[in-house]
C-alpha positions as a Markdown table, in Angstrom:
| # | Residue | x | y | z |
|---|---|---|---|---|
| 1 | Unk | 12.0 | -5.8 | -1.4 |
| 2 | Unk | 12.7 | -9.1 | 0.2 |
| 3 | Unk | 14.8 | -11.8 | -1.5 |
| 4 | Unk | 13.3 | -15.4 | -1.4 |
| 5 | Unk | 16.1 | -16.9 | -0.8 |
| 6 | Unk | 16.5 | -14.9 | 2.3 |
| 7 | Unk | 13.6 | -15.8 | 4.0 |
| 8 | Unk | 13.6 | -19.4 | 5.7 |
| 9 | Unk | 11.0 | -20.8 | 8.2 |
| 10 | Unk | 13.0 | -19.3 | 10.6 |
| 11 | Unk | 12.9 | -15.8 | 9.5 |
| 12 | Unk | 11.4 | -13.2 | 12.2 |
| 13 | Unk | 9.3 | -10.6 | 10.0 |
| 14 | Unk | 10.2 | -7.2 | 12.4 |
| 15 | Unk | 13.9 | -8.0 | 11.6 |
| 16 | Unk | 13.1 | -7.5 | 7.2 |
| 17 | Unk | 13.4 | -3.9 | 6.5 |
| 18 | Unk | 10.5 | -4.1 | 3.7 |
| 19 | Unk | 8.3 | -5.6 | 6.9 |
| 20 | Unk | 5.7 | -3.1 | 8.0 |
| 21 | Unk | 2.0 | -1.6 | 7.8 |
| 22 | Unk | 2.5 | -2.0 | 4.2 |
| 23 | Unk | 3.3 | -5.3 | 3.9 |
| 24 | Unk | 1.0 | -6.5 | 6.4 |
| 25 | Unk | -1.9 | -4.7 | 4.3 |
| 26 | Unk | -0.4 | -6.5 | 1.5 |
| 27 | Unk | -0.1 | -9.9 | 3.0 |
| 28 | Unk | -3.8 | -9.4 | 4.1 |
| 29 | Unk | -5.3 | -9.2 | 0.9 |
| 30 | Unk | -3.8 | -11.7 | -0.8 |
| 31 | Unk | -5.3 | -14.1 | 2.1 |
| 32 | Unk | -9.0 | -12.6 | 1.3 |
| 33 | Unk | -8.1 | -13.4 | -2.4 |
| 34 | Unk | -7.0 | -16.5 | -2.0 |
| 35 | Unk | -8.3 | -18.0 | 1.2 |
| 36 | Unk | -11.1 | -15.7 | 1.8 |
| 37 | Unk | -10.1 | -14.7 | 5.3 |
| 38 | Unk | -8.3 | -11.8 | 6.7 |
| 39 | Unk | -6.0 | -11.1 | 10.1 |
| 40 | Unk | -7.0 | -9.2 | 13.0 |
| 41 | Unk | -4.3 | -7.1 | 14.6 |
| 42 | Unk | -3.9 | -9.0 | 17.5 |
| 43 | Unk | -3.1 | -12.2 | 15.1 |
| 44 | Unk | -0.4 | -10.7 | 13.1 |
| 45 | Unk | 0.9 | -9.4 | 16.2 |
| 46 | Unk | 1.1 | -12.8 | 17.5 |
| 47 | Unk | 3.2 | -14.4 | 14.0 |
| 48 | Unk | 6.6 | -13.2 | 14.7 |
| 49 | Unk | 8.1 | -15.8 | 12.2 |
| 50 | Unk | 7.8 | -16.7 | 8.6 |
| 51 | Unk | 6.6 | -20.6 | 9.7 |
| 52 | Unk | 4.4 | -18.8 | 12.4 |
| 53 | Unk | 2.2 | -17.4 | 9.4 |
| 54 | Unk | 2.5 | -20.4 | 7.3 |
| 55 | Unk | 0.9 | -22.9 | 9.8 |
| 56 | Unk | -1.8 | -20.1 | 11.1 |
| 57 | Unk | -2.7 | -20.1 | 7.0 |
| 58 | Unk | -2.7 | -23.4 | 7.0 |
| 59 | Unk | -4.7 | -24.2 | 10.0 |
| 60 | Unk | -7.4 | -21.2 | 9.1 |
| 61 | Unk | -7.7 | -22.6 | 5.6 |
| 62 | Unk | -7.9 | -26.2 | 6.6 |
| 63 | Unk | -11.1 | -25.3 | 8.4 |
């Protein structure tokens, strides 16, 4: 598991151990939870940082 405090904006996911299928699954449904949307493949391959995913979020919830 991934520390907060070791994650910045600047973080690249692929370097986090804990990041793979798994937590890509996980980070999907929390978005359908909470944002009712999901990512395609070919978005998550495109957020290779931690701000990278927060300002897609934020521009797909936004809409």
């Amino acid at each position: 598991m991934v520390d907060v405090e070791d994650v910045t904006p600047a973080t690249v996911l692929d370097i986090l151990e804990d990041w793979d299928s798994m937590a890509t699954i996980s980070l999907n449904a929390v978005l359908d939870e909470q944002f009712d949307f999901t990512l395609s493949e070919e978005e998550v391959k495109i957020l290779n940082e931690y701000s990278d995913t927060l300002n897609y979020i934020d521009q797909k919830s936004t809409k």
